[in-house]
TORRONU-659256 format. One record per atom (N, C-alpha, C): residue in three letters; atom name; x, y, z. Coordinates in steps of 0.1 Angstrom, whole numbers, plus 2048, in hexadecimal, padded with zeros to 3 digits. Layout:
// residues N
Ala;CA;X;Y;Z
...
***
This chain:
// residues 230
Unk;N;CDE;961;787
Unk;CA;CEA;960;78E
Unk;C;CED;952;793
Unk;N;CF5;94A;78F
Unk;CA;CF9;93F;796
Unk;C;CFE;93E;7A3
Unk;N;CFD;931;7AB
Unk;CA;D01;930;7B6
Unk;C;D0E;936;7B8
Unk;N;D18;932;7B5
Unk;CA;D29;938;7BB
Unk;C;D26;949;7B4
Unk;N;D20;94F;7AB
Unk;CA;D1D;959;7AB
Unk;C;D18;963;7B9
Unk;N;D0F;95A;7BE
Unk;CA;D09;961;7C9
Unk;C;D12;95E;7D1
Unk;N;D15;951;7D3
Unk;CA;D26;954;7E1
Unk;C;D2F;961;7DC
Unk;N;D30;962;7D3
Unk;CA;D3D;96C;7CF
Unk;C;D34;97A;7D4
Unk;N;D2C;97A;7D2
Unk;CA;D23;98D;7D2
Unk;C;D21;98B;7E4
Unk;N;D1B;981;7E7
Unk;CA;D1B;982;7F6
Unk;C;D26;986;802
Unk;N;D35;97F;7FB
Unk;CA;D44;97C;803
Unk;C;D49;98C;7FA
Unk;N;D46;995;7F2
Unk;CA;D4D;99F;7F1
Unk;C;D53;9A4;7FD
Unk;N;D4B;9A9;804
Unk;CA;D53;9AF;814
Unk;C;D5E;9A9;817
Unk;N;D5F;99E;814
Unk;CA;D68;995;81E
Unk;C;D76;994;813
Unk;N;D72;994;806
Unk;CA;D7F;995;7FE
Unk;C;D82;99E;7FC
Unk;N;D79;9AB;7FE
Unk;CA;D84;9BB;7FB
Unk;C;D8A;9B8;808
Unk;N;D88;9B3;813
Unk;CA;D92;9B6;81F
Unk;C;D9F;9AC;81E
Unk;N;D9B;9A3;815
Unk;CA;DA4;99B;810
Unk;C;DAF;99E;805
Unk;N;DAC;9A8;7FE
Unk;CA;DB7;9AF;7F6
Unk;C;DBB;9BB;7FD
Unk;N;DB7;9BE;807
Unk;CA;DB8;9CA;80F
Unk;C;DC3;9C9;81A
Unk;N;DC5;9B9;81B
Unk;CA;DC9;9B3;827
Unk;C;DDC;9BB;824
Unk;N;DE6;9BF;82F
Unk;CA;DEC;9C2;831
Unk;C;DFD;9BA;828
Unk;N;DF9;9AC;82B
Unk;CA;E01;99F;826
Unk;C;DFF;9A3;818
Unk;N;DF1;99F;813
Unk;CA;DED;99D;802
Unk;C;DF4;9AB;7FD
Unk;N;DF3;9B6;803
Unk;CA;DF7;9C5;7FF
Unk;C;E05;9C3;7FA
Unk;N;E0D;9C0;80A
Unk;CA;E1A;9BB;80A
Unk;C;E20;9B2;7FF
Unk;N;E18;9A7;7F7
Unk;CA;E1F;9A2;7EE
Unk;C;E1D;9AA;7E0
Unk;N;E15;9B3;7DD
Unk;CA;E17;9BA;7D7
Unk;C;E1B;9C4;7D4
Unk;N;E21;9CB;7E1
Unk;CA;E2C;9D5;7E4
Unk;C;E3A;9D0;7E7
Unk;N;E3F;9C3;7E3
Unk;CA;E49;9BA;7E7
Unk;C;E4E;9BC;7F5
Unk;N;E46;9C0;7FE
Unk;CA;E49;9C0;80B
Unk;C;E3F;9BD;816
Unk;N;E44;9AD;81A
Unk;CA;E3E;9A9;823
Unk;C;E49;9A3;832
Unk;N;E47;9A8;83B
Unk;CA;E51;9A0;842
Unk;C;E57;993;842
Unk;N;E5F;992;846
Unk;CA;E68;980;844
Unk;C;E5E;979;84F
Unk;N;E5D;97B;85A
Unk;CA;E59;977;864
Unk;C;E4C;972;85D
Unk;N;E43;97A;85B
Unk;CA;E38;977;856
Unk;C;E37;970;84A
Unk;N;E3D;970;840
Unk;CA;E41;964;836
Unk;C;E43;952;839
Unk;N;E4B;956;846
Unk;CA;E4E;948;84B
Unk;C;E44;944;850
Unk;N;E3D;947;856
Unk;CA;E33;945;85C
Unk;C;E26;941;855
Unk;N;E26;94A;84C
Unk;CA;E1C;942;842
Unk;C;E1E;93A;83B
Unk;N;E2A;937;835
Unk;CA;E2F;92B;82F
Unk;C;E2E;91B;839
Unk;N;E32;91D;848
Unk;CA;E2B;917;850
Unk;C;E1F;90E;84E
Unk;N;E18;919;852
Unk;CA;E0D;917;851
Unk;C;E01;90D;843
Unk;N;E09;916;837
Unk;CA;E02;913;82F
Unk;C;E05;906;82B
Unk;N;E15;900;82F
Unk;CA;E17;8F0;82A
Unk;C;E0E;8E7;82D
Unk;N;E0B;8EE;83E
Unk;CA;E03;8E2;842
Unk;C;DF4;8E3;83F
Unk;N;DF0;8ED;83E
Unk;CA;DE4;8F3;839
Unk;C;DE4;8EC;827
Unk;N;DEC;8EB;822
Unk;CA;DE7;8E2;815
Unk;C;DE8;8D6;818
Unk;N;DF1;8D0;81E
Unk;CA;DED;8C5;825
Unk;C;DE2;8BF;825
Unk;N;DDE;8C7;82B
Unk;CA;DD0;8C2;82E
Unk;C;DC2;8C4;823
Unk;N;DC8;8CE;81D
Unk;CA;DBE;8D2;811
Unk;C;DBE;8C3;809
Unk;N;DC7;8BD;804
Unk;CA;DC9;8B2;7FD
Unk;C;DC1;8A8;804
Unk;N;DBE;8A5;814
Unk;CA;DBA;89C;818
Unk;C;DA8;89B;816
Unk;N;DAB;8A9;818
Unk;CA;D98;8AF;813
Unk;C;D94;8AB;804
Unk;N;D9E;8AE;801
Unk;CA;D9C;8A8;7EF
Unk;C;D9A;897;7EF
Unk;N;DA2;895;7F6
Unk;CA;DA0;884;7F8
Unk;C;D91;882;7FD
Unk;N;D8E;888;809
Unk;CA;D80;882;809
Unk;C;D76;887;803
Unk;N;D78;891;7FA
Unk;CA;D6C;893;7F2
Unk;C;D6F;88D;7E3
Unk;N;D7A;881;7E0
Unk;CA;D7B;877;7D6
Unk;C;D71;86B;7DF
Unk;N;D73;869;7E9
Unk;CA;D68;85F;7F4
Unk;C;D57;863;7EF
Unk;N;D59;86F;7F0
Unk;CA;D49;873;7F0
Unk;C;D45;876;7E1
Unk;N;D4A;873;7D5
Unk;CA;D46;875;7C7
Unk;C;D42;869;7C1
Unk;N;D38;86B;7B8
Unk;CA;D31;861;7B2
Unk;C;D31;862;7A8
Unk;N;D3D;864;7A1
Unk;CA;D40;867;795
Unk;C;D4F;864;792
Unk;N;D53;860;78B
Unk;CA;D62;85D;784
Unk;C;D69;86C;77F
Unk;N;D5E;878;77A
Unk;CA;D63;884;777
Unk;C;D6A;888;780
Unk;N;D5E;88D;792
Unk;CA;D62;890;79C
Unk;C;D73;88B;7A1
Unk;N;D70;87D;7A0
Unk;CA;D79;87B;7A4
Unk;C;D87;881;79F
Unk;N;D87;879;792
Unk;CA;D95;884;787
Unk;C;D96;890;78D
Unk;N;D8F;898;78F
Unk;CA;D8F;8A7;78D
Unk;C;D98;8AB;7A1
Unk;N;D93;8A0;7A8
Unk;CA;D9A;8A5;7B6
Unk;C;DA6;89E;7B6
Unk;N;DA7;891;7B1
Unk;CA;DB6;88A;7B0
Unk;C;DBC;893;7A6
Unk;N;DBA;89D;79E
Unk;CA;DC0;8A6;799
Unk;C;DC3;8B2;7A1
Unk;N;DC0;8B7;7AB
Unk;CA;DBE;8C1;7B4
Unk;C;DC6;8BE;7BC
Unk;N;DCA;8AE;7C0
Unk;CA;DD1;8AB;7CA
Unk;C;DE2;8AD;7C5
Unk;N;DE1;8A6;7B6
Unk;CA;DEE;8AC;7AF
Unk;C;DF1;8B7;7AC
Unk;N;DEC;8C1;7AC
Unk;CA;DEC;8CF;7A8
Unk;C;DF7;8D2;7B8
Unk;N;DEF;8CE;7C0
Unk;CA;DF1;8D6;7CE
Unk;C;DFF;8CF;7D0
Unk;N;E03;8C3;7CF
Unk;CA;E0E;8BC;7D0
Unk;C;E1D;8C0;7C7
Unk;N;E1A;8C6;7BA
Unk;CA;E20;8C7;7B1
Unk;C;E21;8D5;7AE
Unk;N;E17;8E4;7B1
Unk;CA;E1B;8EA;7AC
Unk;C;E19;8F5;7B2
Unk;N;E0F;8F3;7C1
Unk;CA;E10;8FF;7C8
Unk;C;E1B;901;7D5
Unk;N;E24;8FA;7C9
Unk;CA;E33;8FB;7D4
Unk;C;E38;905;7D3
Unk;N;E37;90A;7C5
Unk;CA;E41;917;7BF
Unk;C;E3F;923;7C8
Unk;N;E33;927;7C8
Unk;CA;E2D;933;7CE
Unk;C;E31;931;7DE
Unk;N;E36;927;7E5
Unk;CA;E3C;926;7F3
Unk;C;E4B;92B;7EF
Unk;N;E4B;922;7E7
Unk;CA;E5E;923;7E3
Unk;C;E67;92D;7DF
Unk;N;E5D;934;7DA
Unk;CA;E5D;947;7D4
Unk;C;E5D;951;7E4
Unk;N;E56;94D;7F0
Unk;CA;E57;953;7FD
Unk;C;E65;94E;804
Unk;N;E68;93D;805
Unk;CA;E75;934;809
Unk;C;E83;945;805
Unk;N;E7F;942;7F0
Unk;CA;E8B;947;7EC
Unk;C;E8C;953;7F0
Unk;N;E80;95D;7F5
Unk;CA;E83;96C;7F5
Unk;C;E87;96D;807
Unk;N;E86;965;813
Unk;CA;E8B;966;820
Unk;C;E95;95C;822
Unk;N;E9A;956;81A
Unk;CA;EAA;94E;816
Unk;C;EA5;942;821
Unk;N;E9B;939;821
Unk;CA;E98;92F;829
Unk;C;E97;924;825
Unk;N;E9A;917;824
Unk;CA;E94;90C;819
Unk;C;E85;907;81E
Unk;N;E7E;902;817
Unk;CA;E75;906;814
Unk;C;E6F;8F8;81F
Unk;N;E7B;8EE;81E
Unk;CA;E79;8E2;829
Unk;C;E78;8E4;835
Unk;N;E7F;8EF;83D
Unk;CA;E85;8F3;847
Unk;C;E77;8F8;84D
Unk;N;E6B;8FC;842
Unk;CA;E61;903;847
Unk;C;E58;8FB;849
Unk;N;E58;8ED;847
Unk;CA;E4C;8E2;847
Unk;C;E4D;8DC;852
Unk;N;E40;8D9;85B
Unk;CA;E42;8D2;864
Unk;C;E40;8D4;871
Unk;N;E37;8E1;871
Unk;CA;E35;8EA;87E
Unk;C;E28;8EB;883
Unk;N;E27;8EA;88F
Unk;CA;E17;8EB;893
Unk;C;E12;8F6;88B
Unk;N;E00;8F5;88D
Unk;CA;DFC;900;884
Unk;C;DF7;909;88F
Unk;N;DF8;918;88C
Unk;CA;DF3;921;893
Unk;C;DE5;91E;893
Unk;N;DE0;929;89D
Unk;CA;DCE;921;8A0
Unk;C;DC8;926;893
Unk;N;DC7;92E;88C
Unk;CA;DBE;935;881
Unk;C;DC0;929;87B
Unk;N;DC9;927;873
Unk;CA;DCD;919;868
Unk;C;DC9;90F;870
Unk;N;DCD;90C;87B
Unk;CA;DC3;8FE;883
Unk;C;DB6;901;87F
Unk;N;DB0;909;884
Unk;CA;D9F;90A;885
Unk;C;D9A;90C;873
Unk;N;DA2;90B;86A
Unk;CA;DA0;912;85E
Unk;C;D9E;902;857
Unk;N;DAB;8F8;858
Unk;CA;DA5;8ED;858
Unk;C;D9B;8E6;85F
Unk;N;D9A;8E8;869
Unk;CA;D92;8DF;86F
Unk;C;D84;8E4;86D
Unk;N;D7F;8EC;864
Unk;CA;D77;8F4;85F
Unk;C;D73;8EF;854
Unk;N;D7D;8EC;84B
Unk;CA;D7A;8E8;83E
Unk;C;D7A;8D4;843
Unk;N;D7E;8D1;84A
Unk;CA;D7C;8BE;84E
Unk;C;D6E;8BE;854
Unk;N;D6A;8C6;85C
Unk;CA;D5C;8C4;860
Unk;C;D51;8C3;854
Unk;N;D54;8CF;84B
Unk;CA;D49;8CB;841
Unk;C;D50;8C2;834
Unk;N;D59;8BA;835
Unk;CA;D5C;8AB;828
Unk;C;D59;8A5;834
Unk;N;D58;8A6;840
Unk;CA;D57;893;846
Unk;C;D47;893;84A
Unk;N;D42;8A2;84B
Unk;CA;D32;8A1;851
Unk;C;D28;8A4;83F
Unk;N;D2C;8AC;839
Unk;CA;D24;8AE;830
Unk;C;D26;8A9;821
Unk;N;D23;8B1;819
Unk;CA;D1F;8AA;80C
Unk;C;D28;8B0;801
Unk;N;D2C;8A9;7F9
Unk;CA;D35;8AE;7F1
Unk;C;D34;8BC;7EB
Unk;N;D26;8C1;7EA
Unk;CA;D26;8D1;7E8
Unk;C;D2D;8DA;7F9
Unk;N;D29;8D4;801
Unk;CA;D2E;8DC;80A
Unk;C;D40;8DA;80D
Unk;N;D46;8CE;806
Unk;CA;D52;8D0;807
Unk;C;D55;8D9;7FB
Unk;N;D52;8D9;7F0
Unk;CA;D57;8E5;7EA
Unk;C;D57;8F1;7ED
Unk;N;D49;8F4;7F4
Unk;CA;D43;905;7F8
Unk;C;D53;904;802
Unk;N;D58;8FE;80A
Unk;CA;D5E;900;810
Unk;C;D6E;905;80D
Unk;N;D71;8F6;802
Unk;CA;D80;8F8;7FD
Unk;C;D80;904;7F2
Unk;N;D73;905;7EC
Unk;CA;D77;912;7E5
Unk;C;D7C;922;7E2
Unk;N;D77;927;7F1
Unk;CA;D7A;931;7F0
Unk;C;D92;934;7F0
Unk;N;D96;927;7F2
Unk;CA;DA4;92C;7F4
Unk;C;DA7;92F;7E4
Unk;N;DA9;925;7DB
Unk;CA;DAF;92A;7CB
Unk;C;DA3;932;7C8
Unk;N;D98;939;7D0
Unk;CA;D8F;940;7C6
Unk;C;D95;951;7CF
Unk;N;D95;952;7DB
Unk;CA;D9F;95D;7DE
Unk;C;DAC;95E;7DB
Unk;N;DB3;953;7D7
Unk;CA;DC4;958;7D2
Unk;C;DC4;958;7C7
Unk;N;DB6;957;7BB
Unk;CA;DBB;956;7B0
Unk;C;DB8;96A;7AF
Unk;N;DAD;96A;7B5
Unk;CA;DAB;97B;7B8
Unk;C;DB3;983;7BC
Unk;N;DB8;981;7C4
Unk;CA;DC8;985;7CA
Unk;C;DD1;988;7C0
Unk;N;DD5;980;7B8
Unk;CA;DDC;97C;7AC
Unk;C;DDB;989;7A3
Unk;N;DCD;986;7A1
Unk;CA;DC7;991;796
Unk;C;DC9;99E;797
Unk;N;DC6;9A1;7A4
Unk;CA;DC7;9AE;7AF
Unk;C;DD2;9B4;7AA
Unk;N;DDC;9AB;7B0
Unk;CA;DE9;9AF;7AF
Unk;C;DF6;9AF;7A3
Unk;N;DED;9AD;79C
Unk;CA;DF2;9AD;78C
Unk;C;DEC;9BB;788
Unk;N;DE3;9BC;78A
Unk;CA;DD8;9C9;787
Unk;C;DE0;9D3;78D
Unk;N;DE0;9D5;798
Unk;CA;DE1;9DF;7A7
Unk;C;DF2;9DF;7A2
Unk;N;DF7;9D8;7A3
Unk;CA;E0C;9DE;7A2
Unk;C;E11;9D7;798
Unk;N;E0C;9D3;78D
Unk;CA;E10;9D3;781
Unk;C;E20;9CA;780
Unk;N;E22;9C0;78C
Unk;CA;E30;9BD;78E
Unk;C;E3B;9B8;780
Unk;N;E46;9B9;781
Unk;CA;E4E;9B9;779
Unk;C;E57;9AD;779
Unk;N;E60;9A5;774
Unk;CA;E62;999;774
Unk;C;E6F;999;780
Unk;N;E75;9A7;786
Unk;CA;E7D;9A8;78E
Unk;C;E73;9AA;7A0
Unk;N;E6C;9A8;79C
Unk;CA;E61;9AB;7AA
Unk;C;E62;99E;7B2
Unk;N;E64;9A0;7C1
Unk;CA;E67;99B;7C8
Unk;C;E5E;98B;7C8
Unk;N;E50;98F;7C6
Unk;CA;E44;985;7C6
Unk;C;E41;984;7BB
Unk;N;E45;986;7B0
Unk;CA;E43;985;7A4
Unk;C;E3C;977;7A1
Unk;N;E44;968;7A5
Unk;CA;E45;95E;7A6
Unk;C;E36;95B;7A5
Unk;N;E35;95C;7B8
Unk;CA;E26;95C;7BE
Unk;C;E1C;963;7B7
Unk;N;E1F;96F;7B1
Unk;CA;E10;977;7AD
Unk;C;E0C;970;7A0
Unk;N;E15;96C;795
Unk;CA;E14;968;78A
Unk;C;E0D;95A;788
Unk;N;E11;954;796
Unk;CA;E0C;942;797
Unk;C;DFB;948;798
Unk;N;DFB;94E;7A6
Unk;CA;DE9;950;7A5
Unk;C;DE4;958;79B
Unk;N;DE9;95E;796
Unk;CA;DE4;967;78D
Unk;C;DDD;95B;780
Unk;N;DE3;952;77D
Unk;CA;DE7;948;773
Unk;C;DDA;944;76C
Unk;N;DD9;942;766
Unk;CA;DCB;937;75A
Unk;C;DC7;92A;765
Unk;N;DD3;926;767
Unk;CA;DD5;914;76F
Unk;C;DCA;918;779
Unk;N;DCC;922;781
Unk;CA;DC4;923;793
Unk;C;DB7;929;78B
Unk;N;DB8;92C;783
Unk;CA;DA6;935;77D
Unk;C;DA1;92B;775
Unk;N;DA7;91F;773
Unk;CA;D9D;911;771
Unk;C;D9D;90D;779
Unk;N;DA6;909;786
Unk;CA;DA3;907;791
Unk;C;D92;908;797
Unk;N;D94;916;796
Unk;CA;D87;91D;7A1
Unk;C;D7B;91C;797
Unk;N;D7E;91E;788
Unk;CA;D70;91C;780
Unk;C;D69;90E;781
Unk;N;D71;906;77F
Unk;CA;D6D;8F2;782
Unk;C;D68;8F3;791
Unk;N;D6E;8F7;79A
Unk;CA;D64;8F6;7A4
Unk;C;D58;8FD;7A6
Unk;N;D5E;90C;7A5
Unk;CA;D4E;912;79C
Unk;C;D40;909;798
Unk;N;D43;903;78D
Unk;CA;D38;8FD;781
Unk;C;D34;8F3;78B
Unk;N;D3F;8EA;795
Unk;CA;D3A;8DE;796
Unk;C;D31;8E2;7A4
Unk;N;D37;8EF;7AB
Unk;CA;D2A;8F2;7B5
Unk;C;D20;8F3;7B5
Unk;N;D20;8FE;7AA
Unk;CA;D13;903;79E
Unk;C;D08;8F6;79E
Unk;N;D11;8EC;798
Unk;CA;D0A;8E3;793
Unk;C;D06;8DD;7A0
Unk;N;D09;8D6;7AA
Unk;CA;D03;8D1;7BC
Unk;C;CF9;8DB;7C0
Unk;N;CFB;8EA;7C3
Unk;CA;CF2;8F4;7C3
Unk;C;CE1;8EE;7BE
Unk;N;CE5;8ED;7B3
Unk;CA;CD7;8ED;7A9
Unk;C;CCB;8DF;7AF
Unk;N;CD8;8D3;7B2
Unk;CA;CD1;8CB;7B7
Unk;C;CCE;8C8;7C9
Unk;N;CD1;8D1;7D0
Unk;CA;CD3;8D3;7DA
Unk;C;CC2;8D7;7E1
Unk;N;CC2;8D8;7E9
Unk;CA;CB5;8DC;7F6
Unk;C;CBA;8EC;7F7
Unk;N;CB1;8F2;7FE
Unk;CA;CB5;8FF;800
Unk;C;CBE;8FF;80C
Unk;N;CB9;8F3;816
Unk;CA;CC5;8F5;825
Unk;C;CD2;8EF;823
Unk;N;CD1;8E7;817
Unk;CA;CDF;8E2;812
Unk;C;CEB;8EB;80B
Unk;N;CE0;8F8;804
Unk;CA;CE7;900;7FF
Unk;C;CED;90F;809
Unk;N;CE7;90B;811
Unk;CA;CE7;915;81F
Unk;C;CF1;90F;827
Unk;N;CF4;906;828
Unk;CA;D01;8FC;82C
Unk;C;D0E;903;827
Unk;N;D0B;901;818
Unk;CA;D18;905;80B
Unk;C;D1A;90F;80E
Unk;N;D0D;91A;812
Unk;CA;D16;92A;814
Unk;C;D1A;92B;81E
Unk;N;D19;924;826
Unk;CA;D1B;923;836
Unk;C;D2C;924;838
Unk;N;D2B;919;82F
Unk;CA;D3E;910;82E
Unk;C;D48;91A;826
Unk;N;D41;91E;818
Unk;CA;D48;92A;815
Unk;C;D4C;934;818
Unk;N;D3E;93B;822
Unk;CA;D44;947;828
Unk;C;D4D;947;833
Unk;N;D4F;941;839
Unk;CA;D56;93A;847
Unk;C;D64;939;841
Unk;N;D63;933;834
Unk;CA;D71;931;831
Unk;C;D77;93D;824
Unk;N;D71;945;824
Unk;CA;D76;952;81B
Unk;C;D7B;95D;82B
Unk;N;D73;959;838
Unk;CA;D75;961;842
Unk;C;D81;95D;849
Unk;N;D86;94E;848
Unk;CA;D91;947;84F
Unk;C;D9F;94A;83F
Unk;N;D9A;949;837
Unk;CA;DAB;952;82D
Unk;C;DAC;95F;831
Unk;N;DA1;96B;836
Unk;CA;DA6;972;838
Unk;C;DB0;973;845
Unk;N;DA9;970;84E
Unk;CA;DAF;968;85A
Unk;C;DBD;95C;85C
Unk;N;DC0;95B;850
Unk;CA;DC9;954;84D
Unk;C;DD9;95C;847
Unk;N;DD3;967;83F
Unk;CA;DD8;972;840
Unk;C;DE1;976;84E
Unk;N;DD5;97D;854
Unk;CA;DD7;985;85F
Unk;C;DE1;978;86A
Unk;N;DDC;96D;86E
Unk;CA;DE6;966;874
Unk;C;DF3;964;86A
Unk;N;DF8;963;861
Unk;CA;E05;965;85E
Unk;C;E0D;973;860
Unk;N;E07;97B;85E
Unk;CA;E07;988;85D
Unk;C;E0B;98C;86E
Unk;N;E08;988;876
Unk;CA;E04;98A;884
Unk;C;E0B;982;88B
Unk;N;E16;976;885
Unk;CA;E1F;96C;88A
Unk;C;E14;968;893
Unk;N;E04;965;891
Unk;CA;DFD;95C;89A
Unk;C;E00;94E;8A3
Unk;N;E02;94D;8B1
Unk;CA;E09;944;8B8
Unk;C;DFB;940;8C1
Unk;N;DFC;933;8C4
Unk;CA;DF4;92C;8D0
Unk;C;DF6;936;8DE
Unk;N;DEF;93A;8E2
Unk;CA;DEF;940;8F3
Unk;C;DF7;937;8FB
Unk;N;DFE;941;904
Unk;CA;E03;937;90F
Unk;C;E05;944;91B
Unk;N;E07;93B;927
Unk;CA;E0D;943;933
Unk;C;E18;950;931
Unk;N;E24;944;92C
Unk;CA;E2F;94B;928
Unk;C;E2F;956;91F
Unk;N;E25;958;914
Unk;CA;E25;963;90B
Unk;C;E1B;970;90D
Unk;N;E15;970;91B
Unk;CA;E0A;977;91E
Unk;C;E0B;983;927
Unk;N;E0E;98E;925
Unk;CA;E0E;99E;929
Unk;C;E03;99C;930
Unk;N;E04;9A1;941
Unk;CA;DF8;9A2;94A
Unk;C;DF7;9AE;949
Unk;N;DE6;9AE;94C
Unk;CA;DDD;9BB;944
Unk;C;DE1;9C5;954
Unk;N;DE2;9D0;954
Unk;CA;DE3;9DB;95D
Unk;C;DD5;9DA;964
***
């Protein structure tokens, strides 16, 4: 069994609750609230945002011209093509897709990046993958799920969205980082590789949670929004 094998058999719990999640259901039953749409479109601009910047520093931490290619490719992907699958939510709650960029992040998505920055500014390039990988390696699952599970039709609301992750493009995505974990794994210490599952599972646990704060119109605490307990 290879390394990202064993992450995948370990994180099952955490991705059946991830296809189980109420949102992921929702795009496969073409009903997810608007509210909750927006909100995760929110969220997730700036949340790639930032994914790209993590990609940038783990082009800093490669010793290789491959590596490198392979994340200055990732940073294009993310710039160029995981706009549609936003733009497919924009066209289905009549919003432009601009209107949605630009907004504080709820705390889940705060703590979700700042999750994945802790391990590219403190650790090692295997532990920035363990980290960034679980997101195209749960949506390409998702994808699949939901191709499987409601068989959508080209008139289906999310059609757009399911079809992109469903796609070849995101299942090379997640295999390339796959191999190249695999391959860090092999050369790794055992507490370095105890690092990698550390960062993975943490962040297979914060998409689900990423979910559920969209889902949940998740907002920063305040005075003003606070029901006193009886």
């Amino acid at each position: 069994m290879t390394f990202t094998e064993e992450l995948r058999t370990e994180n099952q719990d955490v991705v059946e609750c991830i296809l189980e999640h109420p949102f992921v259901q929702g795009i496969g039953k073409g009903n997810v609230p608007m509210e909750a749409l927006a909100h995760y479109i929110k969220a997730d601009y700036e949340y790639l945002n930032a994914f790209m910047k993590i990609y940038g520093i783990a082009v800093s931490k490669s010793s290789s011209r491959e590596d490198i290619a392979y994340f200055n490719s990732q940073i294009d992907f993310v710039l160029t093509s995981e706009i549609h699958p936003h733009n497919n939510f924009c066209d289905h709650i009549g919003v432009a897709y601009e209107d949605l960029q630009g907004y504080p992040l709820p705390p889940t998505a705060d703590h979700y990046i700042k999750h994945m920055m802790y391990h590219a500014q403190s650790g090692s390039l295997g532990e920035i993958i363990a980290a960034l990988l679980p997101c195209p390696w749960t949506y390409f699952e998702i994808g699949k799920e939901l191709m499987q599970q409601f068989d959508p039709s080209p008139d289906h609301p999310f059609y757009p969205w399911i079809t992109f992750y469903a796609d070849k493009r995101v299942e090379d995505v997640v295999l390339v980082m796959r191999n190249r974990l695999d391959q860090l794994a092999q050369e790794a210490s055992a507490q370095e590789r105890s690092k990698m599952k550390d960062a993975f599972r943490k962040s297979c646990q914060l998409e689900w949670a990423f979910w559920e704060m969209a889902y949940t119109c998740e907002e920063w605490i305040s005075k003003k929004g606070v029901t006193a307990h009886e």
